[in-house]
N, C-alpha and C positions, 0 to 999 in steps of 0.2 A: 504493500500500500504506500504509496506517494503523498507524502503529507504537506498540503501547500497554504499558504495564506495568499488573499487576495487582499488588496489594496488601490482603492478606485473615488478620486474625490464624489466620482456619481454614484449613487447608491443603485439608484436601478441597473446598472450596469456590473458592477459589484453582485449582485444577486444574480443577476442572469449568466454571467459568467460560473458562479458558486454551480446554479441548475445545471449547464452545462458541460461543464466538469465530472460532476456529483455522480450523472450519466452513466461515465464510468466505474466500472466497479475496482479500477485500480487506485482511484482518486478518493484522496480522505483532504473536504477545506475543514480546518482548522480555526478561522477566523478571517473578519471581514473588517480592514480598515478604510479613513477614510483621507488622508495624509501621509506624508513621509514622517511624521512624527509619531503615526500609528505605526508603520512601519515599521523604524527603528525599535519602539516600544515592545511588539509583537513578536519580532524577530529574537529579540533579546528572551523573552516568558516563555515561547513556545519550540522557539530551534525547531524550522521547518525543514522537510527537503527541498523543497523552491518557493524561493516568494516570487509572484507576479504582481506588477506597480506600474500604475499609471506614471505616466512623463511629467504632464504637467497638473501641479495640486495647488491647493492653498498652503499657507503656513511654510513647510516645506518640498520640495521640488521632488519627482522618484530618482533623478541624479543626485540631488545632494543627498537623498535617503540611503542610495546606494553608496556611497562614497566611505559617508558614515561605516556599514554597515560591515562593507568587506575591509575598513580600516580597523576593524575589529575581529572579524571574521572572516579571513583572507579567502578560504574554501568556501562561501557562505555562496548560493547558486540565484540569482537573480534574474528572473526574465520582465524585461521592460516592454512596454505596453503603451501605443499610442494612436491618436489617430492619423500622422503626417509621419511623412520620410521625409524627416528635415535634416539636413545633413550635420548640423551642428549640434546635432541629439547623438547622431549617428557616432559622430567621434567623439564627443565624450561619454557616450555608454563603452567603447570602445576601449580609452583610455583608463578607464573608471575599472575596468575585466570586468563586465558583468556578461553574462551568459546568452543574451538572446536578445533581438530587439522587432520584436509583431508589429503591423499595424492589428487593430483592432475589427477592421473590418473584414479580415482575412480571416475569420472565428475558425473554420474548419480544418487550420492547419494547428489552432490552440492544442488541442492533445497532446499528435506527433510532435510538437515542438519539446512541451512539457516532458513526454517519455524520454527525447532525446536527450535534453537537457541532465534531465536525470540519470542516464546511464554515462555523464561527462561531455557529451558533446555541446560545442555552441553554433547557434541556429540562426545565426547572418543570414547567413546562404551566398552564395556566390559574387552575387546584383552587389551586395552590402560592400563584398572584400574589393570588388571588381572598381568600386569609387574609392579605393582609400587613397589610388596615384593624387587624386583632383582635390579631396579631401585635406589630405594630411599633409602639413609643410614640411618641406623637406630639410634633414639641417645637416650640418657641416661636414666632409668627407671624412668616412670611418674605415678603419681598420681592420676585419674580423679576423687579422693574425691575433691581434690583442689578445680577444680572448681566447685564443688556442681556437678556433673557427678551421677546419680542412678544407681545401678545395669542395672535395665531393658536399661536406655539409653546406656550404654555401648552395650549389648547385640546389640541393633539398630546401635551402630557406627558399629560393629564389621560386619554385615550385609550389609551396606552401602558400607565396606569397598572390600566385598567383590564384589562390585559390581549390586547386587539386588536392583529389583526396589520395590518400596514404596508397592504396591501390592503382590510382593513375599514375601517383609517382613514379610506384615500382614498374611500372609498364614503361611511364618515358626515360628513365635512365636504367633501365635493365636490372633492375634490381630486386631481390623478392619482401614481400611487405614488412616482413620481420624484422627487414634489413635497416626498411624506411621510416621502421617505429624506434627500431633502436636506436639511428641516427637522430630524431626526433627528442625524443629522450635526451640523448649526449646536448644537443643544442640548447633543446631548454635550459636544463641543468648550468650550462656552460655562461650562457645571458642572464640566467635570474630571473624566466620569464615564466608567467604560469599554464600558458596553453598555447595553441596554433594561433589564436587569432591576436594575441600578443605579439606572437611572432611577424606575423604579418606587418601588424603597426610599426615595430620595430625595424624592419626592413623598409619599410617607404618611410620612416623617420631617418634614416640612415643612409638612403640610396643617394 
């Protein structure tokens, strides 16, 4: 069972989300906030497996919620929720590591997003990774000998960056997937970063 909180300044949306969800018999909502300061609150009393949070609230923001959240709770799994693909949500959800970022009116991919979410994956999707060139300012020329970075890993950032999964990678440099987790692994490890899509960031912040 998947234990989530919901967090939605609108209440009737919060509730029909809750219905929605509930559907499943793998979904257990826990509680229904109506702020980032619910948020924080909630997250703190109940230790969810994913919180789901509106963008924009009163009082406090679902980014500054989030910010808080995983500045405490680094592992802590957040999927953001809104009704605009504004790009400047997009990269600081981005920045921020939060897990996912919906619009709202896309509902029918709400579950799979949330299953995914849950078994470690983040749910951009491609479109998301595909604007971080235009997105993210690019800064000063970097070195990955620095941090002990290999040819080959780089080649893997660079693939990652573009959005490919662990599978295509291993198809476009001939490698088997094992090869391209473990390489994975050694990078993050090596940057200090905590997932792909960090990496990603990392990579157009650096290019």
């Amino acid at each position: 069972m998947i234990r989530i909180i919901i967090v939605d300044d609108d209440c009737l949306v919060a509730a029909a989300l809750k219905t929605i969800l509930e559907a499943s018999s793998e979904i257990e909502v826990l509680a229904l906030g109506e702020d980032g300061n619910d948020a924080v609150r909630l997250y703190g009393e109940l230790q969810p497996d994913i919180l789901l949070m509106d963008i924009q609230m009163k009082q406090m923001s679902g980014l500054e919620a989030a910010e808080t959240i995983l500045g405490d709770n680094p592992d802590a799994k957040i999927l953001l929720l809104t009704t605009f693909s504004d790009d400047e949500y997009i990269v600081q959800s981005l920045k921020i590591g939060t897990k996912g970022y919906l619009l709202k009116q896309d509902y029918k991919s709400l579950l799979p997003a949330i299953l995914a979410v849950n078994s470690g994956q983040s749910v951009y999707g491609t479109e998301i990774i595909s604007k971080l060139p235009d997105l993210l300012q690019k800064g000063k020329a970097f070195d990955y000998a620095d941090y002990d970075i290999t040819d080959r890993e780089l080649e893997v950032i660079e693939q990652v960056a573009e959005g490919l999964s662990n599978k295509e990678i291993s198809e476009k440099l001939f490698l088997s997937e094992g090869t391209v987790r473990n390489y994975l692994s050694q990078i993050l490890d090596k940057l200090q970063l905590r997932d792909r899509t960090q990496l990603a960031i990392f990579y157009y912040q650096h290019k």
